[in-house]
C-alpha positions in Angstrom: -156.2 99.9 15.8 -153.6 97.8 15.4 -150.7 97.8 18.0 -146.9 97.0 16.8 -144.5 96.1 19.3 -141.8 94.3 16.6 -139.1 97.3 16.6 -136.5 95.3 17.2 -137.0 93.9 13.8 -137.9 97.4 12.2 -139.4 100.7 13.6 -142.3 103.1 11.9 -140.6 105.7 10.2 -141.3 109.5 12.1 -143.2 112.2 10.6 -140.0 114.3 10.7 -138.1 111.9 9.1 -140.5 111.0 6.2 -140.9 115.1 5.5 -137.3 115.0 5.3 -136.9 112.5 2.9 -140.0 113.7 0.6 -138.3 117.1 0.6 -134.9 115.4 -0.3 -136.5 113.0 -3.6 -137.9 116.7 -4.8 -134.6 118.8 -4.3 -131.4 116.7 -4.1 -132.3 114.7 -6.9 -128.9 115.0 -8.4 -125.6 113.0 -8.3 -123.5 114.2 -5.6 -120.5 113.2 -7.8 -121.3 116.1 -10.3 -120.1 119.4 -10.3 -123.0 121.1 -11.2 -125.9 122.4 -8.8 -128.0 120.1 -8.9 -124.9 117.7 -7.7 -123.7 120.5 -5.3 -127.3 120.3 -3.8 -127.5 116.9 -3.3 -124.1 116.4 -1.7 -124.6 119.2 0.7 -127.3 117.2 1.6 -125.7 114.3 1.9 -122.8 116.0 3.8 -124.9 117.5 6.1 -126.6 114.0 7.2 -123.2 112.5 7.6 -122.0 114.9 10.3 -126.0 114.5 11.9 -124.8 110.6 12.2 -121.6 111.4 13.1 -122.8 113.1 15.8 -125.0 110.2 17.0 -121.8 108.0 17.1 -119.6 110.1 18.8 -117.9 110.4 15.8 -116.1 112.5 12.9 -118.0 113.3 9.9 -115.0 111.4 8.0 -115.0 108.2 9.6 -118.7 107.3 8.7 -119.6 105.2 5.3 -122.8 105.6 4.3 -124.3 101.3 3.0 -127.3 100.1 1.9 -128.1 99.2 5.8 -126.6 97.3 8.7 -126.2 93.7 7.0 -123.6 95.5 4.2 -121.9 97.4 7.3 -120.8 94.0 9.2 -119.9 92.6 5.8 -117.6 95.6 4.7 -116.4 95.7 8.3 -115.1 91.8 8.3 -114.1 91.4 4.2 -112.9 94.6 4.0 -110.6 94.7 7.5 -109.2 91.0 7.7 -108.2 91.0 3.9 -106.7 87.8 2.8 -108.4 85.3 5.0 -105.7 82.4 4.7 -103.9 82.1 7.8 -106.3 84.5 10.1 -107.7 83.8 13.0 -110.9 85.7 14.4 -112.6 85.6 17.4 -117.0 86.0 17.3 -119.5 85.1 19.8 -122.6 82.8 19.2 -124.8 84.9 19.4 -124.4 87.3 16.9 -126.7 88.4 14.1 -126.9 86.3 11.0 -124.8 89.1 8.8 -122.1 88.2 11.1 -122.0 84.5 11.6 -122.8 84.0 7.9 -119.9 86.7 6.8 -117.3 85.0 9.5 -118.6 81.6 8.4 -117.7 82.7 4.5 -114.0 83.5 6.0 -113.7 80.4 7.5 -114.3 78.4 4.1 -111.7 81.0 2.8 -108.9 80.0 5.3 -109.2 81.7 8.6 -109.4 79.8 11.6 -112.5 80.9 13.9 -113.2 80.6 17.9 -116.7 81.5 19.0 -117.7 81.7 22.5 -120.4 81.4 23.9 -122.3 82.9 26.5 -123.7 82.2 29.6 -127.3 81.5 30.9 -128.3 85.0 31.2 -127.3 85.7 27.4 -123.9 87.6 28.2 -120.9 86.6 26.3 -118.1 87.3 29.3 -115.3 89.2 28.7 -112.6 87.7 30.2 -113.4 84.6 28.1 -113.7 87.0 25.1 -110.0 88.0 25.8 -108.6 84.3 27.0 -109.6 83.5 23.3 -107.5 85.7 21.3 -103.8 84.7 20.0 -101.2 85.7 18.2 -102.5 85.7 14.5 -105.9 86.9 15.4 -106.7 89.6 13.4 -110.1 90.1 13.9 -112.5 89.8 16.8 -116.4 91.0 16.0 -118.6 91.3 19.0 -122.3 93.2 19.2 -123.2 95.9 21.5 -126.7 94.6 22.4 -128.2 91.3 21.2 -131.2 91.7 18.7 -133.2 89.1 20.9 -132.4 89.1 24.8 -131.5 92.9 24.6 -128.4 92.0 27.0 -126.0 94.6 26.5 -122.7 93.0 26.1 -118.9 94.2 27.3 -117.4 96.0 24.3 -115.3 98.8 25.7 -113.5 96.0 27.5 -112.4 93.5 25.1 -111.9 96.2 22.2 -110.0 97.9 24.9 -107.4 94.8 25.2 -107.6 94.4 21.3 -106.0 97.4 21.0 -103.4 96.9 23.3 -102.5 93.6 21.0 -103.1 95.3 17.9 -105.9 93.7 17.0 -109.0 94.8 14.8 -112.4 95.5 16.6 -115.8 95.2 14.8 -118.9 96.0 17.1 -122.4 95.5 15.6 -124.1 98.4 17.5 -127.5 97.8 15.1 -129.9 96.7 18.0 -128.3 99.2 20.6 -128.0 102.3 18.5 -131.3 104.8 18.7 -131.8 103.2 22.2 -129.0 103.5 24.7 -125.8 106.0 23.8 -123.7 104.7 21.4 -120.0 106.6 21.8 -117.2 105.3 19.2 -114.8 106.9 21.0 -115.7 105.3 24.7 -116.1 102.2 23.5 -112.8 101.7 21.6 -114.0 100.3 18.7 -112.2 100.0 15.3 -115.4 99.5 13.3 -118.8 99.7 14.1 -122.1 99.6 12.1 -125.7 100.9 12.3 -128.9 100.9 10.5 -131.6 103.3 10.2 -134.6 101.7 10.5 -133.6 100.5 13.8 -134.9 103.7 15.2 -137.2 105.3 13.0 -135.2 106.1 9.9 -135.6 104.8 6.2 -135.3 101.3 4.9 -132.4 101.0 2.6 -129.6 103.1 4.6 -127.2 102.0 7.1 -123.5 103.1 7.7 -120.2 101.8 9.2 -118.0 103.7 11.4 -114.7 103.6 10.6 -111.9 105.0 13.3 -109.2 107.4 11.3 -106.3 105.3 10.4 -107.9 101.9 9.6 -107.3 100.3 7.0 -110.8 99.0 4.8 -109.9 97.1 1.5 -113.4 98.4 -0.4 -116.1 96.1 -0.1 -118.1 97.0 -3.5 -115.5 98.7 -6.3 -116.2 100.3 -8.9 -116.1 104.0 -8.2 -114.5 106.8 -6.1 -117.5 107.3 -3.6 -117.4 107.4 0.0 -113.6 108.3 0.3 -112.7 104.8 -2.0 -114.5 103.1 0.7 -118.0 101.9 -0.9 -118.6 102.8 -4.8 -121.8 103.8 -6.1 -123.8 106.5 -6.6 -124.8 107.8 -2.8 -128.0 107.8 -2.0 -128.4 111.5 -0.7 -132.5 111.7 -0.2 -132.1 108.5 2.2 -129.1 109.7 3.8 -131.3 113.0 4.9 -133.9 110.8 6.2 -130.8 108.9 8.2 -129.3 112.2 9.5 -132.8 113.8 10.8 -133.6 110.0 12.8 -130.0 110.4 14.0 -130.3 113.7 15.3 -134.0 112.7 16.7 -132.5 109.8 18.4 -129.8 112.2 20.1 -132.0 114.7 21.2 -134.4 112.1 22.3 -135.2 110.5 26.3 -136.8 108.1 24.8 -135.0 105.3 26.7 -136.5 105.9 30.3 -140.1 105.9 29.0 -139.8 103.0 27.5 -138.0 101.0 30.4 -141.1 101.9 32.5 -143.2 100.4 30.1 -140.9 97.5 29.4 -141.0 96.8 33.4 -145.1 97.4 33.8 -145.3 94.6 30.9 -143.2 92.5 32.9 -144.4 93.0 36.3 -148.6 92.7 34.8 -147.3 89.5 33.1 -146.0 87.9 36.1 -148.7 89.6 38.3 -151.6 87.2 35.9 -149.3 84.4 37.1 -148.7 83.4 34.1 -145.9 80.7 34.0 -143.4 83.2 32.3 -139.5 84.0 32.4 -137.5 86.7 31.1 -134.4 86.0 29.2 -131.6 88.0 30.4 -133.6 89.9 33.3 -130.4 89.7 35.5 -128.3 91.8 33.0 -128.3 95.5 31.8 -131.1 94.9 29.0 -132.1 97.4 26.2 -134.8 100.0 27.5 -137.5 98.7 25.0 -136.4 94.7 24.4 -138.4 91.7 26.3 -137.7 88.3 25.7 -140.2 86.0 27.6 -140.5 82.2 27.7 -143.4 81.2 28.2 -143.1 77.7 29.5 -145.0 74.4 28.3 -146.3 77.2 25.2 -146.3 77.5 21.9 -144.3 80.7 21.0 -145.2 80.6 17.2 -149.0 80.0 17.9 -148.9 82.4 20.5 -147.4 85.3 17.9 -150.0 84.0 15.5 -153.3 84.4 18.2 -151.5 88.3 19.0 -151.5 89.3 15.2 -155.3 87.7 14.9 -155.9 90.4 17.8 -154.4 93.1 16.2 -150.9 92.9 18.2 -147.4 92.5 16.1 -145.3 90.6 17.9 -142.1 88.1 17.1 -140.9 84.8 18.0 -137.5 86.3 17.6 -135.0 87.9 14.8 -136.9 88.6 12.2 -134.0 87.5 9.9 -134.6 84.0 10.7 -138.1 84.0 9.9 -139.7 81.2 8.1 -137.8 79.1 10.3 -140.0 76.5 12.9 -136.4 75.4 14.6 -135.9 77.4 17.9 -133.8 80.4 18.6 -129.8 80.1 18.5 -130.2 82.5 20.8 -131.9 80.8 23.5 -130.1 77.8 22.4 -126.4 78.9 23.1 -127.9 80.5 27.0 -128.6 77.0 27.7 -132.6 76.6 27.0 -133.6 73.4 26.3 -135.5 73.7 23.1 -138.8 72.8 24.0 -138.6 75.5 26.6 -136.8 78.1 23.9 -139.7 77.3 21.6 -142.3 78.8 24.0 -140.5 82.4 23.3 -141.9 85.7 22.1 -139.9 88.7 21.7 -141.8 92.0 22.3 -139.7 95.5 21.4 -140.9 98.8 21.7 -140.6 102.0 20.5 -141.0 106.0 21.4 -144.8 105.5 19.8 -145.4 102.6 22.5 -148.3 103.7 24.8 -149.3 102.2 28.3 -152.6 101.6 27.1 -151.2 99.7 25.0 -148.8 97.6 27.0 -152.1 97.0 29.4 -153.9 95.7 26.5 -151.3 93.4 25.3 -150.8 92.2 29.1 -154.7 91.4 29.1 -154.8 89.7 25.6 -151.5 87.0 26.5 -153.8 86.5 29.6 -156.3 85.2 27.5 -154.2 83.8 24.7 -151.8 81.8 26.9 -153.6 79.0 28.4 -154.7 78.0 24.9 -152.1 78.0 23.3 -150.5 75.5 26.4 -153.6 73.3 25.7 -152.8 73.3 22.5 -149.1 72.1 23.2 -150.1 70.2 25.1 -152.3 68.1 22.3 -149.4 68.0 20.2 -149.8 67.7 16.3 
């Protein structure tokens, strides 16, 4: 049987999640715009899986936007907050996810003027340099909750705290984090924040961006009165439901100690092989379920390979760069020099993980490893 450890990149969807959503394709089939009951139905539905989310976020049931998944969330959060880009200024980290970097990169060729900074060895972005970075006509500053490859948790609260005190907008991509630590809107101070489902057990296909009561969001798609002006298009009410029950699962859930203790026993049986093996980001608060090991003088693409040949999905990294042999950004901007970074795997788990599962992946990169550093070793 084959054993997935790649949630990071995408979870298996629950049983109570996919009855939901087969339940919602047979009965709220109809346009939640319409006035009819079929349209009635399906919006109740819909309305009842905003408030579910809502609740996951700390939130109220009017401040959440329903998207087509976390990617579309960061990208209506930075178009549709900084507006005209001429003459911005907006402050990111390098290390955020593609959907950032890409979006902030696009506003940059439209006029704004962008400071990224970076992060130190352990993978956390500090704060303080965060804050030193912001200026007068910054309008934006975008930083993630928890990084999609280390799993380092980074200080939000703080630096959206100090935004607001100059007035400037806050975007937090809480993808990664949300579904596996608590996620509060409210505590971390956050002007906009996004989160996708299938990040913890939800459908493909839905996401949704928070927006705090009183901010301004210049639409990102147009063409219709949906979502409070905020996203047109026909809402997608059977995904939504599957949304709202993983959102309520993930809030009713202690998930996030159980899979620390398996996180650490992979860990602690890899280095007890002595296997010549490092943890990105060990010295920081971490994600429960998120380890990033380098594996030096290895081959972290071969070694990926020999785990799925053995019935074991792993990653070299964010699953949005795949396809790509150049190594991690990541790794790059902690300070790794890329022959080292390209002896990473990323292994993320889940509520389904099992410890005789973790044993049997700790036994099989026992076996894998030294062949794969031969191999390296050989060259092309």
């Amino acid at each position: 049987m084959r054993i997935y450890l790649d949630n990071n990149a995408t979870t298996p969807i629950d049983p109570a999640v996919l009855d939901a959503l087969q339940r919602a394709l047979r009965d709220s089939y109809g346009n939640p715009s319409s006035i009819h009951k079929e349209g009635q139905a399906a919006r109740r539905t819909l309305e009842q899986a905003r408030e579910e989310v809502a609740a996951l976020l700390g939130a109220a049931a009017r401040e959440i936007v329903f998207t087509s998944g976390g990617t579309e969330a960061n990208n209506a959060a930075l178009f549709g907050v900084i507006g005209s880009a001429k003459g911005s200024h907006v402050v990111t980290t390098a290390i955020e996810h593609p959907s950032i970097l890409e979006a902030v990169n696009v506003l940059k060729q439209r006029g704004a003027e962008v400071t990224t900074v970076g992060c130190d060895g352990s993978g956390r972005v500090r704060a303080e340099e965060m804050i030193a970075a912001i200026r007068r006509e910054t309008s934006l500053v975008t930083m993630m909750l928890a990084n999609n490859e280390t799993g380092v948790i980074q200080p939000v609260a703080e630096v959206a705290r100090h935004c607001k005190t100059r007035g400037v907008s806050f975007h937090c991509d809480a993808v990664q984090a949300t579904g596996r630590i608590p996620v509060d809107v409210k505590a971390l101070d956050v002007d906009t924040l996004s989160v996708s489902a299938h990040k913890f057990h939800g459908p493909k296909g839905i996401g949704a961006l928070y927006v705090r009561s009183g901010t301004t969001l210049e639409p990102f798609v147009v063409g219709g009165a949906q979502e409070r002006r905020r996203r047109a298009g026909t809402e997608n009410a059977p995904l939504a439901a599957g949304f709202g029950v993983a959102a309520t699962l993930a809030r009713n859930a202690a998930d996030g100690a159980r899979m620390l203790a398996l996180r650490d026993s992979l860990e602690e049986g890899l280095r007890a092989a002595g296997l010549p093996v490092a943890f990105n980001g060990a010295a920081e608060e971490r994600l429960p379920n998120t380890s990033s090991a380098t594996f030096r003088g290895a081959d972290g693409e071969a070694l990926v390979i020999g785990l799925d040949l053995n019935d074991v999905a792993v990653s070299t990294g964010s699953a949005c760069s795949s396809g790509r042999v150049e190594a991690s950004d990541v790794l790059l901007a902690m300070g790794l020099p890329e022959p080292v970074a390209r002896g990473t795997i990323r292994i993320s788990l889940s509520r389904f993980t099992t410890a005789q599962q973790i044993e049997r992946v700790v036994e099989l990169i026992t076996i894998l490893l030294p062949k794969t550093i031969a191999a390296a070793a050989m060259g092309p």
